[in-house]
Residue frames as qw, qx, qy, qz and C-alpha x, y, z in Angstrom:
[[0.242, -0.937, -0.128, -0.218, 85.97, -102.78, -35.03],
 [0.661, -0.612, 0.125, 0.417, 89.09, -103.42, -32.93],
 [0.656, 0.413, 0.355, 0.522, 91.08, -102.96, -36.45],
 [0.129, 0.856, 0.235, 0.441, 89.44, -99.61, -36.96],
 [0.519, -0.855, -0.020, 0.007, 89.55, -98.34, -33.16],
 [0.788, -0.342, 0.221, 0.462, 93.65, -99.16, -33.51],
 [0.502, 0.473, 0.411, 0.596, 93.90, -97.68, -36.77],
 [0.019, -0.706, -0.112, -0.699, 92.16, -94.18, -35.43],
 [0.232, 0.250, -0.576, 0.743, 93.84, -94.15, -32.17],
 [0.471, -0.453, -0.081, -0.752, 90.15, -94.55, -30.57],
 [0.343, -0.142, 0.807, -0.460, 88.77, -96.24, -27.58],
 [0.407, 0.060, -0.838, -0.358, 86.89, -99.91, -28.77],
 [0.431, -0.114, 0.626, -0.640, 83.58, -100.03, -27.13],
 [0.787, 0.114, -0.429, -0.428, 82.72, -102.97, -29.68],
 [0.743, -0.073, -0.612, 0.261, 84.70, -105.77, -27.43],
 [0.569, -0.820, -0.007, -0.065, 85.70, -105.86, -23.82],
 [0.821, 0.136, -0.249, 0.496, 89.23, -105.18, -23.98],
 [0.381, -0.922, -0.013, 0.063, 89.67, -102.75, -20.54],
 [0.484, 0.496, -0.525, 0.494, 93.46, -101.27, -20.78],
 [0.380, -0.529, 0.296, -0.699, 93.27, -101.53, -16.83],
 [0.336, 0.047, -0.941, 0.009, 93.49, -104.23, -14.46],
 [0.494, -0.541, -0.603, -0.317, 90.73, -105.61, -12.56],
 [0.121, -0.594, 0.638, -0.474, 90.48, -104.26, -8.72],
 [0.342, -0.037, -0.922, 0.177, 91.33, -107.26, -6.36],
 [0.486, 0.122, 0.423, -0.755, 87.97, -106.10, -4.09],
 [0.767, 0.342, -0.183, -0.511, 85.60, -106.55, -7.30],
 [0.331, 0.155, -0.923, 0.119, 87.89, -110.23, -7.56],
 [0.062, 0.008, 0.793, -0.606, 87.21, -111.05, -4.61],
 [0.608, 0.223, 0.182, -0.740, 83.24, -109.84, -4.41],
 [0.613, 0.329, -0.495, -0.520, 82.69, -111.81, -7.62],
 [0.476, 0.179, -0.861, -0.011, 84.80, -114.71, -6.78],
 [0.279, -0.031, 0.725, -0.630, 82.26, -115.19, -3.13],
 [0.612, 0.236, -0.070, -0.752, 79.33, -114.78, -5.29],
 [0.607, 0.405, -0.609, -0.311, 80.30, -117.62, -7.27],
 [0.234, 0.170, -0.923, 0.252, 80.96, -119.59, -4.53],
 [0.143, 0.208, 0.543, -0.801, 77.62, -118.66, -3.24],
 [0.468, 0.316, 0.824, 0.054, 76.13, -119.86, -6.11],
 [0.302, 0.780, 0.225, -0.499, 75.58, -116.85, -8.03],
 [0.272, -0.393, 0.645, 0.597, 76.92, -118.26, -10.93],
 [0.489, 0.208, 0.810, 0.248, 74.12, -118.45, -13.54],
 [0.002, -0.328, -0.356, -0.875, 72.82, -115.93, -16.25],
 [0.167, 0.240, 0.373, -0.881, 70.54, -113.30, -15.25],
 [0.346, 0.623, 0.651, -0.262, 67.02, -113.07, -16.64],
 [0.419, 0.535, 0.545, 0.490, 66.70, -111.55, -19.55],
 [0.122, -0.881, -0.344, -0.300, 65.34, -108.99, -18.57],
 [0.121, 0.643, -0.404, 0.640, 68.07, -108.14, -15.61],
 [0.325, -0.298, -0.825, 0.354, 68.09, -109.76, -12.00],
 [0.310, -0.715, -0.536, -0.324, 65.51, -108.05, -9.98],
 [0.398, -0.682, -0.001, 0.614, 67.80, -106.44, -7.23],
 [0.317, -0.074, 0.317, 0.891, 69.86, -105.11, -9.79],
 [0.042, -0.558, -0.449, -0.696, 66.88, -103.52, -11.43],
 [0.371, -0.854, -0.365, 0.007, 65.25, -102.29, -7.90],
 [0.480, -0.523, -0.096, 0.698, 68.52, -100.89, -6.91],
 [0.254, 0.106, 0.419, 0.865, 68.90, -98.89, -10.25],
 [0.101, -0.713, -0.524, -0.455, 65.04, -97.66, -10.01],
 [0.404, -0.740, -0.359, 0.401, 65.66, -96.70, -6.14],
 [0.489, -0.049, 0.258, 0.832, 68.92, -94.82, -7.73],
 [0.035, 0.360, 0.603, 0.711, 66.87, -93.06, -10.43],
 [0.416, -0.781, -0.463, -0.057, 64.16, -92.21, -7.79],
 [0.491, -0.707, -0.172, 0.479, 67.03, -90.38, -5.68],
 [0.317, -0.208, 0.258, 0.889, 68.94, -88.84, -8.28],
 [0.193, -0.180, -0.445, -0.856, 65.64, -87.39, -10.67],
 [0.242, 0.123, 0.503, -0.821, 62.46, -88.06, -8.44],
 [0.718, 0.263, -0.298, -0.571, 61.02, -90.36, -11.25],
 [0.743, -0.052, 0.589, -0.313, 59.65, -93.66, -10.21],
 [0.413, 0.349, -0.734, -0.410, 60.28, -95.76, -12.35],
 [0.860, 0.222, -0.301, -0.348, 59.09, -99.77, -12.38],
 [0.173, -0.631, 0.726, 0.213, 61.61, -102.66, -11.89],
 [0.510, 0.135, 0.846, -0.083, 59.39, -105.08, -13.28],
 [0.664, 0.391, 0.581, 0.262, 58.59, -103.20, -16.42],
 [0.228, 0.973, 0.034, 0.020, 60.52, -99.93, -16.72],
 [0.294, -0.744, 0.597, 0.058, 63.86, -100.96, -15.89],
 [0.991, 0.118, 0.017, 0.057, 65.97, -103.35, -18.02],
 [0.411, -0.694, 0.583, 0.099, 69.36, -104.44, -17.61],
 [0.910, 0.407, -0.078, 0.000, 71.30, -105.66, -20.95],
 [0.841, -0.304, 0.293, 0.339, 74.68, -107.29, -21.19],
 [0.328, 0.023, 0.327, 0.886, 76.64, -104.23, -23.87],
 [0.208, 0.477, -0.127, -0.845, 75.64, -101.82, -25.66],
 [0.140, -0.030, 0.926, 0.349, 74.67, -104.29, -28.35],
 [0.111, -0.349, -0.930, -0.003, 72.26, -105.83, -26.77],
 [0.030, 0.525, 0.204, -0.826, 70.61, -102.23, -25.61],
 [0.268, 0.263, -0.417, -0.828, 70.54, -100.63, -29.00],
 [0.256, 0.030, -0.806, -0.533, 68.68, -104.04, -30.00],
 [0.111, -0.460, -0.825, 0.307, 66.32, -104.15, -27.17],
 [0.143, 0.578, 0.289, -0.750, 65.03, -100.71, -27.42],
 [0.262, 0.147, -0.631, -0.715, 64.55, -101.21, -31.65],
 [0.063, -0.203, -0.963, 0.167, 62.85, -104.56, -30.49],
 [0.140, -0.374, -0.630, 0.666, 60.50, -102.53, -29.16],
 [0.276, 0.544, 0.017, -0.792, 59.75, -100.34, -31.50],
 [0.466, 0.301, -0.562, -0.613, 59.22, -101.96, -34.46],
 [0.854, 0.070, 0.266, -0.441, 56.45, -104.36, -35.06],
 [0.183, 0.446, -0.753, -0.447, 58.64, -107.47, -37.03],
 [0.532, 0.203, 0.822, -0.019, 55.38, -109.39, -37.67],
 [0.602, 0.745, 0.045, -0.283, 54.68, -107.01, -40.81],
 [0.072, 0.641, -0.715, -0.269, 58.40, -107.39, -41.77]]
């Protein structure tokens, strides 16, 4: 994909390669966390703040309640999205 995306002058949302540097806040933030121990994959599903904050969100911006415990997930790309929401739909114990 990066190939292509270079080839047709496009932006390459297959990898993380940001043309942009990081800001030194979001550094910083991150690099407390970590020291604070937040340093270990998230549930599958998405941490639970992160998902309440994103339903409250959703609740203020469209006025639709939503879950965070089973209407709200939180995946790690686009990837992993597209393949969670197929997941879902299709049954792969006939397959």
């Amino acid at each position: 994909m990066s190939k292509i995306a270079k080839e047709h002058n496009a932006i390459n949302l297959s990898q993380g390669f940001p043309d942009f540097n990081s800001d030194e806040a979001l550094i910083n933030l991150v690099s407390e966390a970590m020291k604070n121990g937040y340093n270990r994959y998230a549930p599958v599903q998405g941490d639970i703040e992160l998902r309440n904050v994103i339903a409250t969100k959703l609740k203020s911006l469209y006025g639709k309640e939503y879950c965070p415990n089973t209407e709200v997930t939180v995946t790690a790309g686009a990837t992993q999205a597209i393949f969670t929401a197929m997941a879902t739909l299709i049954n792969f114990s006939s397959v």
